[in-house]
C-alpha positions as a Python dict, from the first residue, in 0.01 Angstrom:
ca = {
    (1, 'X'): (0, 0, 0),
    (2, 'X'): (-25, -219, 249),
    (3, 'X'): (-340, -257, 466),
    (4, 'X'): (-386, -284, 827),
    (5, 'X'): (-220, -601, 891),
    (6, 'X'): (-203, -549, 1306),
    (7, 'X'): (-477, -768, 1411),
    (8, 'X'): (-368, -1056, 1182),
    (9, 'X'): (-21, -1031, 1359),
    (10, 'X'): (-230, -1004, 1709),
    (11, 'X'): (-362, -1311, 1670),
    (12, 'X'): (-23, -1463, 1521),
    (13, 'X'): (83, -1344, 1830),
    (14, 'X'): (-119, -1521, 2059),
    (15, 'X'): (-38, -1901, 1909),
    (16, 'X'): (340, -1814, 1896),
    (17, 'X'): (368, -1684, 2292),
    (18, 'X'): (453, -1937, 2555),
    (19, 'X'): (153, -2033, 2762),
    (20, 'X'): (217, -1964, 3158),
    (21, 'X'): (219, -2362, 3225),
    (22, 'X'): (493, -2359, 2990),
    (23, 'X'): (737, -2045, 3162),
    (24, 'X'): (608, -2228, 3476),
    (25, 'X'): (732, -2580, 3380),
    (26, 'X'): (1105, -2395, 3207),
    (27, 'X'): (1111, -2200, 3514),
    (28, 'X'): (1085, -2488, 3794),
    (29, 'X'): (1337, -2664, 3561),
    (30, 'X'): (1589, -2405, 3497),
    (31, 'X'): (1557, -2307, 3909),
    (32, 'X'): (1598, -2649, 4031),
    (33, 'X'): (1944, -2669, 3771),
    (34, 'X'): (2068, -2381, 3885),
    (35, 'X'): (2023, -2471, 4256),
    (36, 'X'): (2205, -2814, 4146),
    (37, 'X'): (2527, -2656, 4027),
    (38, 'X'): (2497, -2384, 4325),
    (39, 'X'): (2572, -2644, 4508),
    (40, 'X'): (2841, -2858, 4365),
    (41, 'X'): (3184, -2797, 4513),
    (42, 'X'): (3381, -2619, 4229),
    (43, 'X'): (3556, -2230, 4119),
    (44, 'X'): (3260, -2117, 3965),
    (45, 'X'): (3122, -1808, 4133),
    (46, 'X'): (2786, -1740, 3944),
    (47, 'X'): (2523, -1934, 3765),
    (48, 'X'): (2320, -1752, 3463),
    (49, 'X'): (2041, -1859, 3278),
    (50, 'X'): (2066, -1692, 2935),
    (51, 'X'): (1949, -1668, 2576),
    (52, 'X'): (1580, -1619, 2440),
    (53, 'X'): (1377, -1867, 2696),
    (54, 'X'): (1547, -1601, 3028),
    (55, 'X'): (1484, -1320, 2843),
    (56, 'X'): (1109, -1414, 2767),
    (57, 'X'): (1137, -1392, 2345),
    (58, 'X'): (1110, -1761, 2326),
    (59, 'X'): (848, -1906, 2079),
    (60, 'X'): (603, -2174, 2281),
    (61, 'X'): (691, -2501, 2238),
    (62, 'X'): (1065, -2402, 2224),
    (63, 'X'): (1279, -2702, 2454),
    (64, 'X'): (1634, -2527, 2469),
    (65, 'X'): (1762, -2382, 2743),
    (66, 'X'): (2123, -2246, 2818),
    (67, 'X'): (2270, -2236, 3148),
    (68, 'X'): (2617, -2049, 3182),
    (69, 'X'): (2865, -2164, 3457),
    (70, 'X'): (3064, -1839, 3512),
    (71, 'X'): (3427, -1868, 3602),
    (72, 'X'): (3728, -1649, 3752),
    (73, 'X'): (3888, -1475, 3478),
    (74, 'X'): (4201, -1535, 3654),
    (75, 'X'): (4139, -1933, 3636),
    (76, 'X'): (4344, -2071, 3331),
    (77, 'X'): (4198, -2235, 3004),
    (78, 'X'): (4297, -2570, 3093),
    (79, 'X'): (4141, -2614, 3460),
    (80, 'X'): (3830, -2382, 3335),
    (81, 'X'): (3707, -2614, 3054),
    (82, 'X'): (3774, -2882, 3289),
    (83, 'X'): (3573, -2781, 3530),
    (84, 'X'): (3266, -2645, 3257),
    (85, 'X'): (3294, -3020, 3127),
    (86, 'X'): (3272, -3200, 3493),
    (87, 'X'): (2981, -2957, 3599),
    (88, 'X'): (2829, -3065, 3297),
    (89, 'X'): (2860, -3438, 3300),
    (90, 'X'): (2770, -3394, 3663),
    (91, 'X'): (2437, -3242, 3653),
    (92, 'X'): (2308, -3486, 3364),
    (93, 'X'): (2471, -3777, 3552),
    (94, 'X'): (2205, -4105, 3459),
    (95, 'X'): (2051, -3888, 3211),
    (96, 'X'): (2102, -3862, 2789),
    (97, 'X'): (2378, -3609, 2773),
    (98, 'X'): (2657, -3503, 2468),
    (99, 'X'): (2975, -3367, 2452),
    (100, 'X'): (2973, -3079, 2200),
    (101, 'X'): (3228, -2783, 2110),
    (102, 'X'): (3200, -2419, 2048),
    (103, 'X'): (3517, -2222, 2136),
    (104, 'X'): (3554, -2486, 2364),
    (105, 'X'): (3344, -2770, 2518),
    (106, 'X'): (3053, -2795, 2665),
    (107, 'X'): (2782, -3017, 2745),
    (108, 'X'): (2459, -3040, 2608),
    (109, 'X'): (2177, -3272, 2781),
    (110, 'X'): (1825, -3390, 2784),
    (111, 'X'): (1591, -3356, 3098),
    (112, 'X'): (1236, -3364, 3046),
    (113, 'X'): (1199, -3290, 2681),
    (114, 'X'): (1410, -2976, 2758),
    (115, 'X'): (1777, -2939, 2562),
    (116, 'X'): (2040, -2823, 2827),
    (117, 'X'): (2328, -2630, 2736),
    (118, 'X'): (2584, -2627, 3013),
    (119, 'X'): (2802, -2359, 2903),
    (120, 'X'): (3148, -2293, 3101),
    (121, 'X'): (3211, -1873, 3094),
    (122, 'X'): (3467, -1615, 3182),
    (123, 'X'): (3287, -1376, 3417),
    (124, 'X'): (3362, -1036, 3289),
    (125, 'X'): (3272, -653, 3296),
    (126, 'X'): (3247, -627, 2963),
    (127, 'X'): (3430, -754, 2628),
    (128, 'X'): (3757, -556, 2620),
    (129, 'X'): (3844, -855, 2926),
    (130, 'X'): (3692, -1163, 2727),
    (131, 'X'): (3915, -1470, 2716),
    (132, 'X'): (3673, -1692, 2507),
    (133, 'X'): (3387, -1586, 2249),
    (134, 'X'): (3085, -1733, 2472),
    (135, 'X'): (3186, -1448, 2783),
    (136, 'X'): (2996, -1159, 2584),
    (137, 'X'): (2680, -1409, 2599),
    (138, 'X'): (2585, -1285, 2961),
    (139, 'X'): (2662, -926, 2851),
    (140, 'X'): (2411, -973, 2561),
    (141, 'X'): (2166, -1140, 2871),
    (142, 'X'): (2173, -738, 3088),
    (143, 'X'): (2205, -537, 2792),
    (144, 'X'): (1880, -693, 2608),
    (145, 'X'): (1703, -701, 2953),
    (146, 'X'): (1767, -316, 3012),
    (147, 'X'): (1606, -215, 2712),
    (148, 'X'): (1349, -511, 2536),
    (149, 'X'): (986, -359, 2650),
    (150, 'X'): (709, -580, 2732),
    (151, 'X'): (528, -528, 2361),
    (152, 'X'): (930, -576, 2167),
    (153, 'X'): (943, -915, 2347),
    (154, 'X'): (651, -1045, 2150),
    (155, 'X'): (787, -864, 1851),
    (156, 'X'): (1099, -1069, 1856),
    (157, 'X'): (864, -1363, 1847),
    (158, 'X'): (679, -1246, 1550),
    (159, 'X'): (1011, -1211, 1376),
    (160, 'X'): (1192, -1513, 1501),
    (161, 'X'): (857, -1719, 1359),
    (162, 'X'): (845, -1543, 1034),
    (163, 'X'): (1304, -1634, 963),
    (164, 'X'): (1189, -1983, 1127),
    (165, 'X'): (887, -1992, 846),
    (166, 'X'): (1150, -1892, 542),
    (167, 'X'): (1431, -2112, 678),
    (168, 'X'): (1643, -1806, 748),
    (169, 'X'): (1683, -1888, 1159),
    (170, 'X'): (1991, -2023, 1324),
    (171, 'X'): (2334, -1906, 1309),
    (172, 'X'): (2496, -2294, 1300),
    (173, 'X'): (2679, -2389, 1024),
    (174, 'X'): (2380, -2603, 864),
    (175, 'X'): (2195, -2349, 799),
    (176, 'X'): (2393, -1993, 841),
    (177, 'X'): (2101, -1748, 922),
    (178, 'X'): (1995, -1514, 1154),
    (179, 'X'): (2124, -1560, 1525),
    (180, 'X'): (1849, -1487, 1806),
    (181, 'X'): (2028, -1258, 1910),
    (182, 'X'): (2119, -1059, 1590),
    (183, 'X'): (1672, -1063, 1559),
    (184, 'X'): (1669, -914, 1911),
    (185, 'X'): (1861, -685, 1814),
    (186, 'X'): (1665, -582, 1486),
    (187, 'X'): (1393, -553, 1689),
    (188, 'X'): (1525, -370, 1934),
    (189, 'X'): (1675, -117, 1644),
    (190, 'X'): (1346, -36, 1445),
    (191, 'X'): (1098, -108, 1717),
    (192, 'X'): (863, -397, 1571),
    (193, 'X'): (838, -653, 1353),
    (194, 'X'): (686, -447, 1076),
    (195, 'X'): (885, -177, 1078),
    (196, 'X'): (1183, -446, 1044),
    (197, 'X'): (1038, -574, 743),
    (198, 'X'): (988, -250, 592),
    (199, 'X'): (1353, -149, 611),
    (200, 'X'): (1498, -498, 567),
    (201, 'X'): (1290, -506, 225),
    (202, 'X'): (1506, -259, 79),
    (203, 'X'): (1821, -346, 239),
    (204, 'X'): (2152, -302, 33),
    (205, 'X'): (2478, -523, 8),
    (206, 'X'): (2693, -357, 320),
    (207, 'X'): (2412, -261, 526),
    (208, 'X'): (2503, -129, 870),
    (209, 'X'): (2333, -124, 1169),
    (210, 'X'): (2503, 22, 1476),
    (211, 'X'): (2265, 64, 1793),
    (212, 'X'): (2527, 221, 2037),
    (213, 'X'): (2653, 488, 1728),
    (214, 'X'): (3006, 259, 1801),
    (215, 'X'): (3094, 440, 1430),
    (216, 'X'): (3086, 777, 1302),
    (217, 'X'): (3001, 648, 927),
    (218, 'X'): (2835, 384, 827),
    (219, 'X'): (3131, 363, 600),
    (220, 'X'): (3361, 305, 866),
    (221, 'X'): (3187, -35, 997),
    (222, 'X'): (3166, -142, 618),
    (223, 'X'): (3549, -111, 627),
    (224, 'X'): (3587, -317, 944),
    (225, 'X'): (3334, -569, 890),
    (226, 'X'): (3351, -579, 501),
    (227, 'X'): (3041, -814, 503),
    (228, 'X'): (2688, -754, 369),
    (229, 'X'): (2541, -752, 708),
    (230, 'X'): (2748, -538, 951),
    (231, 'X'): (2485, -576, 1261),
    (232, 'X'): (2773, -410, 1511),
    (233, 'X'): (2736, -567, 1855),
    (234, 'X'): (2651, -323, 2114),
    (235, 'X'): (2834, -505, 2379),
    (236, 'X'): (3134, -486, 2168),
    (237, 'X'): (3206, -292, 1905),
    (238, 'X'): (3475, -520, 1757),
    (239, 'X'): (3194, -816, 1676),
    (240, 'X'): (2954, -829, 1360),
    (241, 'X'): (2639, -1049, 1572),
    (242, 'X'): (2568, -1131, 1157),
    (243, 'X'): (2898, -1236, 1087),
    (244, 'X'): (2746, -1608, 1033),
    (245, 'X'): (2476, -1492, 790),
    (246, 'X'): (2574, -1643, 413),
    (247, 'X'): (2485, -1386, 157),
    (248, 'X'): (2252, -1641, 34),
    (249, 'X'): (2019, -1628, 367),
    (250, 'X'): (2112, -1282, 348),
    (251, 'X'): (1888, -1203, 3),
    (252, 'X'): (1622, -1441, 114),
    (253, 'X'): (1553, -1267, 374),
    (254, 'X'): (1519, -937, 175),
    (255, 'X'): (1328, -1142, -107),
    (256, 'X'): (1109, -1258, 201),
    (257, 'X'): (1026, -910, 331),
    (258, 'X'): (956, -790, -12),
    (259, 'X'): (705, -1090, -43),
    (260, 'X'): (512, -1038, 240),
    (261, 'X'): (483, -657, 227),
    (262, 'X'): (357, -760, -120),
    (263, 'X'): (104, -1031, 34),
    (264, 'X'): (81, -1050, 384),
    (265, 'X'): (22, -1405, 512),
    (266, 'X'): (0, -1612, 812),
    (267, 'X'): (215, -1896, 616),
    (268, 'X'): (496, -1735, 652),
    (269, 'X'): (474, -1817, 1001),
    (270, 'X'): (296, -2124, 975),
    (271, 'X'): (453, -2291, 677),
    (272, 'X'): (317, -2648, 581),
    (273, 'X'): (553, -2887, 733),
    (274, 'X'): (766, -3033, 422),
    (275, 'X'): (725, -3319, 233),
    (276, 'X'): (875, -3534, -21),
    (277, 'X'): (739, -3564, -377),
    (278, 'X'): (590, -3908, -486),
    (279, 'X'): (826, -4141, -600),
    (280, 'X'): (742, -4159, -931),
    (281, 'X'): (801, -3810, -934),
    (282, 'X'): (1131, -3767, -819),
    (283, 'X'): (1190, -4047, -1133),
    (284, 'X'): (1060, -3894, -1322),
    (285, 'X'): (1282, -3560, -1277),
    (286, 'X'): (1600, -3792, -1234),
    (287, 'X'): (1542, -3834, -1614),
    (288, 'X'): (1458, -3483, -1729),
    (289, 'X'): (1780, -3336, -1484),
    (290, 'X'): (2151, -3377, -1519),
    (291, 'X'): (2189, -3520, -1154),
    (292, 'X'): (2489, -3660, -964),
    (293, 'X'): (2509, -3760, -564),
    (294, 'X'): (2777, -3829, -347),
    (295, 'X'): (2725, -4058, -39),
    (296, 'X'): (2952, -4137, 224),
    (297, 'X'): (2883, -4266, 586),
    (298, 'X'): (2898, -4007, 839),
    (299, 'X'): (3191, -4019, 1096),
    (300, 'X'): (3159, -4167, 1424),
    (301, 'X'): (3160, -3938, 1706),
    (302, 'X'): (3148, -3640, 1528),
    (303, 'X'): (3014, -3313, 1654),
    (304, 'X'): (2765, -3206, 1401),
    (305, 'X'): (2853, -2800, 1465),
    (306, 'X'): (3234, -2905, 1333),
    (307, 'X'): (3111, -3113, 1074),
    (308, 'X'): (2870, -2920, 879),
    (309, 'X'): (3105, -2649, 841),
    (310, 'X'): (3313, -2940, 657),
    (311, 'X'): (3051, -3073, 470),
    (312, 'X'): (2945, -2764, 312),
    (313, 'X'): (3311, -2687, 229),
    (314, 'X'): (3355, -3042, 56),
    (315, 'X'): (3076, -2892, -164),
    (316, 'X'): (3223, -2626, -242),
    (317, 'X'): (3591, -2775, -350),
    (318, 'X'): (3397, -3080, -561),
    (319, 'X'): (3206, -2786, -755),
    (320, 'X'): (3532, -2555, -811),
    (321, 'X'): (3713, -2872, -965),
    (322, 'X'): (3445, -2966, -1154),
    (323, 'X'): (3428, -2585, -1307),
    (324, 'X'): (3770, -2557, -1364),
    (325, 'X'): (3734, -2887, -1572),
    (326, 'X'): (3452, -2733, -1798),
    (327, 'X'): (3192, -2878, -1633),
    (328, 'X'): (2868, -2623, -1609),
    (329, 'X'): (2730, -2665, -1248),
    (330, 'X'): (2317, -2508, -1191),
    (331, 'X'): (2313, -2569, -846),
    (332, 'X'): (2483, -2812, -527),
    (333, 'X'): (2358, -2869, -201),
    (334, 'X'): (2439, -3101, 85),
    (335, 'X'): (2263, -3327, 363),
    (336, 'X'): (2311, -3550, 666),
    (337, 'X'): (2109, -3740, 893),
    (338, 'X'): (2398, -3676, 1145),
    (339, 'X'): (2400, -4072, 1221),
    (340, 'X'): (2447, -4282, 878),
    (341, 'X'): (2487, -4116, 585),
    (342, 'X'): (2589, -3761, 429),
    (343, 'X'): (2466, -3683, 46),
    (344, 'X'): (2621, -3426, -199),
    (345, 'X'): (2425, -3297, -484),
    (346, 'X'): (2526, -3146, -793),
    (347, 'X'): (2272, -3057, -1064),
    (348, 'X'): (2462, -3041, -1403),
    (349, 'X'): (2383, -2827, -1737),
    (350, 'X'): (2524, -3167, -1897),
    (351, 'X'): (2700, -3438, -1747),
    (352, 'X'): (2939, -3503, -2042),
    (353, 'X'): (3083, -3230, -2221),
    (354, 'X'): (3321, -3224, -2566),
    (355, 'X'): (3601, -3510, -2544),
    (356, 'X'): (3829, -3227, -2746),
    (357, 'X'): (3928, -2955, -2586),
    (358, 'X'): (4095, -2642, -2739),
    (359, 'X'): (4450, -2494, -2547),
    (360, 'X'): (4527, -2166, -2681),
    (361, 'X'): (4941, -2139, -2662),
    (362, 'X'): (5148, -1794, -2666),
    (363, 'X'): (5200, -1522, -2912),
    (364, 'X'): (5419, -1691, -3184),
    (365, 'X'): (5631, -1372, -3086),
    (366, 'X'): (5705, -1502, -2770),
    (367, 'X'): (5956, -1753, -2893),
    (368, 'X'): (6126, -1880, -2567),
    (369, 'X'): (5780, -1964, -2400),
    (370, 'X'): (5636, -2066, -2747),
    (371, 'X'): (5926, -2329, -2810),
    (372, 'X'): (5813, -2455, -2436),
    (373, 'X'): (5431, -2500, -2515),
    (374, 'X'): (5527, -2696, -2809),
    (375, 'X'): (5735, -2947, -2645),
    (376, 'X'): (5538, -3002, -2346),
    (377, 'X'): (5229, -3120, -2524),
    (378, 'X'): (5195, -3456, -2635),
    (379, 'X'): (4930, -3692, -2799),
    (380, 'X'): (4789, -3414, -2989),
    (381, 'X'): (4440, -3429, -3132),
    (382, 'X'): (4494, -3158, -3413),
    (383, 'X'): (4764, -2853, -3422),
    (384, 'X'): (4959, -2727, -3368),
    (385, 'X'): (4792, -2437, -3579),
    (386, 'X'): (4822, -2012, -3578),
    (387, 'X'): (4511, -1839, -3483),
    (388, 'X'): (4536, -1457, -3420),
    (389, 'X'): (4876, -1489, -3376),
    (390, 'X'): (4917, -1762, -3145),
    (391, 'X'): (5000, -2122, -3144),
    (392, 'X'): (4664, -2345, -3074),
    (393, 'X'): (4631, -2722, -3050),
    (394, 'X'): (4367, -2959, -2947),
    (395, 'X'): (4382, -3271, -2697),
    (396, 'X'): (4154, -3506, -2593),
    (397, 'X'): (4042, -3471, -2202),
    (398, 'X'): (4110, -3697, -1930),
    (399, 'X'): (3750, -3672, -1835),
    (400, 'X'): (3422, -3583, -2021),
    (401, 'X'): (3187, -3744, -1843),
    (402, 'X'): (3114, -3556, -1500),
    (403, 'X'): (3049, -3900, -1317),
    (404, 'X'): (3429, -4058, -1385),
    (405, 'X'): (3563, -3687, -1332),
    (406, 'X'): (3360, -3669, -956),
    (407, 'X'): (3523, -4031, -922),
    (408, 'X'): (3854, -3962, -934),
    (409, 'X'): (3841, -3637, -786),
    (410, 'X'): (3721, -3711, -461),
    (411, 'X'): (3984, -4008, -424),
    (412, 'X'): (4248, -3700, -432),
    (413, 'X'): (4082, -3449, -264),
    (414, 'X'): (4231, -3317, 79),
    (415, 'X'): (3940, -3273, 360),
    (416, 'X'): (4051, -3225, 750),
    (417, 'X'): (3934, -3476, 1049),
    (418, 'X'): (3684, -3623, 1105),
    (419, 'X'): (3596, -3629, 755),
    (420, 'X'): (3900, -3775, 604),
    (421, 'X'): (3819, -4082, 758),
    (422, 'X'): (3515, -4139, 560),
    (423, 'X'): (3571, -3932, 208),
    (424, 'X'): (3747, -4293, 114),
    (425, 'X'): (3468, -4456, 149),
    (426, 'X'): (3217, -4197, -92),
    (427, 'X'): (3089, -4296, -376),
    (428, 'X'): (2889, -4151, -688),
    (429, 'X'): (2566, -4332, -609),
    (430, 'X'): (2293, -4394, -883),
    (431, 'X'): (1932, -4320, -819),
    (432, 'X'): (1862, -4703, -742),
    (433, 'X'): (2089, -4620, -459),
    (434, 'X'): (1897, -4299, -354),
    (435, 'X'): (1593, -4408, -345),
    (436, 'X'): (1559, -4665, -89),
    (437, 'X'): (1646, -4353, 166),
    (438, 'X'): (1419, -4125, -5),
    (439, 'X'): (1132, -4377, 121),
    (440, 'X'): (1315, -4439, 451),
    (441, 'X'): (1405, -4067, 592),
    (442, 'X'): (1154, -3786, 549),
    (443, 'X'): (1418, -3500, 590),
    (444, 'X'): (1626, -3665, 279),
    (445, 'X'): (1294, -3675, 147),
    (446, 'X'): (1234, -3279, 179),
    (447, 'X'): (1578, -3225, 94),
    (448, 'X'): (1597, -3391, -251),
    (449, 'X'): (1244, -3244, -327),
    (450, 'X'): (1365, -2894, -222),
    (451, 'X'): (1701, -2964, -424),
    (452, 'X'): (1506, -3048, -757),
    (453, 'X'): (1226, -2864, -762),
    (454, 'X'): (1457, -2542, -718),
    (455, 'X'): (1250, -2254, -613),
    (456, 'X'): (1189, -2071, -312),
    (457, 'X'): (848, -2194, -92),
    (458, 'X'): (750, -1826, -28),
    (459, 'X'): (689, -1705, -341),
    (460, 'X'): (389, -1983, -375),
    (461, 'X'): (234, -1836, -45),
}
């Protein structure tokens, strides 16, 4: 049973909520912006500032803000992500700015510390009119303002902490978690933060969760969604908001929740900040692990919210040929500094496996296909011999050794923009390679520490 854990989550509270200097600071900024683009000459007939800073569930020391540029929904796709773009590049004109892509493009910028989304919309009634995915974002902005309460607002920030604290936050593609507004929403459902961990702690695979009653049956969302998560969006009834959340990040959070019910603790709000093993360390389990890493230089230009989705799917081809070739993978991961350099990992039960491998033939009844199998295989280690009735022969492999295999694989392998323009240039690296960035870049640092030491932080809290 679980004691009274409220005035630990009080106080949890009170560090985690933006100070008043702070919503005064966001606030000047985010007025004077909107004024800005009020004023430019343009189509756009509204300005909106949305997401968790507007609707006061922010976490203090948060720096993004998004500002949506809302549009005629008669004004066509061309001229409107024109115009999103040339608002954009306008109002960070002399300042840092990028050029990123969602749907479509946008521009993201730096004033003050703060990051600036400039996001072009579709002003509509509601999503049955939508003409691009980022138009429900202002109908998220009145329906969470209707009904958040004063008290769920700092709720939301106790659970957007505690997903932050078990790297379970974020719905990008590096890290495919929990979107703010999917925790909003969970908030919003079972009332606090608590009570959300209670019920998520005992979750099961197809749970649904359907505010507006959108579905009869649970059942019935299960069918449409056919995901673990179905969180139905009550803005539309057509959109899963946890559509992004890997089943992975899916039973960590429920691991998580189970945890802390188990041992409530500030650190899963407050984790230590990661570091990297000592060196000799990470040597030292370089020799007791079956390691291989890939490295190739990370495109120019490339947005990072295209790439990683990329990245992580390079993963996954490299470790379903090297399966299919025998070899026994424990675990993969991936990581970029989003500037130089993009590492693989693949952690191996063995990195060479028997040079002989056995091909079981057809039933010896089956003479039209068993006449085939005979003639097509060549340079036969020992066979052709009968076992249980069918014709079985052994040949040597092309590759036994999961280095020369990874090698010639990725040489082969088809990848889409931008990342065909550097796969030719990867290479299996070997750890006199790795380790001069281990001692460069702390996040590769974390990364490779996380990757070998292979066990969730939480349970150690």
């Amino acid at each position: 049973m679980v004691k009274n854990i409220r005035p630990m989550l009080e106080k949890i509270i009170k560090r985690i909520r933006p100070s008043k200097k702070e919503k005064d600071v966001e606030k000047k900024l985010v007025d004077k912006i909107i004024k800005k683009i009020k004023g430019l000459e343009g189509k756009h007939i509204e300005v909106m500032h949305c997401g968790s800073s507007a609707r006061d569930t922010d976490i203090g020391g948060d720096k993004d803000l998004d500002i949506f540029v809302l549009f005629p929904k008669k004004m066509n796709r061309e001229e409107f992500e024109k115009e999103g773009l040339r608002i954009g590049r306008t109002i960070f004109k002399g300042k840092k700015w990028e050029e990123c892509y969602s749907e479509h493009p946008y521009v993201r910028g730096y004033v003050d510390n703060f990051a600036i989304e400039i996001v072009p919309s579709y002003k509509v009634e509601d999503a049955s009119l939508m003409q691009s995915a980022v138009d429900r974002s202002p109908l998220h902005q009145k329906y969470l303002l209707e009904r958040l309460t004063e008290k769920q607002k700092d709720e939301v920030r106790l659970l957007r902490a505690f997903l932050k604290g078990i790297d379970c936050y974020g719905a990008k593609l590096k890290v495919n978690s929990m979107p703010g507004y999917a925790v909003e929403l969970l908030i919003l459902h079972y009332g606090s933060f608590f009570d959300c961990v209670k019920a998520s702690a005992v979750w099961k695979n197809g749970e649904v969760i359907d505010i507006e009653k959108y579905y009869s049956e649970p059942s019935e969302a299960k069918k449409k969604f056919n995901h673990h998560l179905n969180l139905v969006d009550p803005t539309d009834k057509n959109r899963n908001v946890a559509a992004a959340v890997s089943y992975n990040q899916f039973a960590r959070f429920i691991a998580a929740c189970r945890k802390f019910l188990e041992k409530p603790n500030e650190k899963f709000f407050f984790p230590k900040k990661k570091k990297g093993w000592p060196l000799a360390k990470i040597k030292k389990m370089f020799k007791e692990k079956e390691i291989l890493i890939l490295k190739m230089p990370y495109p120019k230009k490339a947005i990072s919210d295209v790439i990683y989705g990329q990245i992580k799917n390079l993963t996954k081809k490299l470790e379903t040929q090297l399966k299919l070739n025998d070899f026994i993978v424990k675990s993969s991961g991936e990581w970029t500094d989003e500037k130089n350099a993009i590492v693989h990992a693949f952690e191996f039960e063995s990195l060479e496996i028997e040079r002989v491998k056995k091909h079981l033939g057809p039933e010896i009844a089956d003479a039209k296909n068993a006449a085939i199998f005979l003639k097509s295989h060549k340079k036969i280690i020992s066979g052709p011999i009968i076992e249980n009735g069918r014709w079985v022969i052994e040949k040597e492999r092309k590759f036994w050794n999961a280095k020369g295999f990874l090698k010639a694989e990725i040489k082969k392998i088809l990848v889409k923009d931008p990342l065909n323009k550097t796969i030719k240039k990867a290479r299996v690296v070997e750890e006199k390679d790795i380790l001069p960035i281990y001692k460069k870049d702390c996040e590769f640092a974390s990364f490779l520490t996380a990757f070998l030491k292979n066990r969730e932080d939480f349970l150690d809290w």
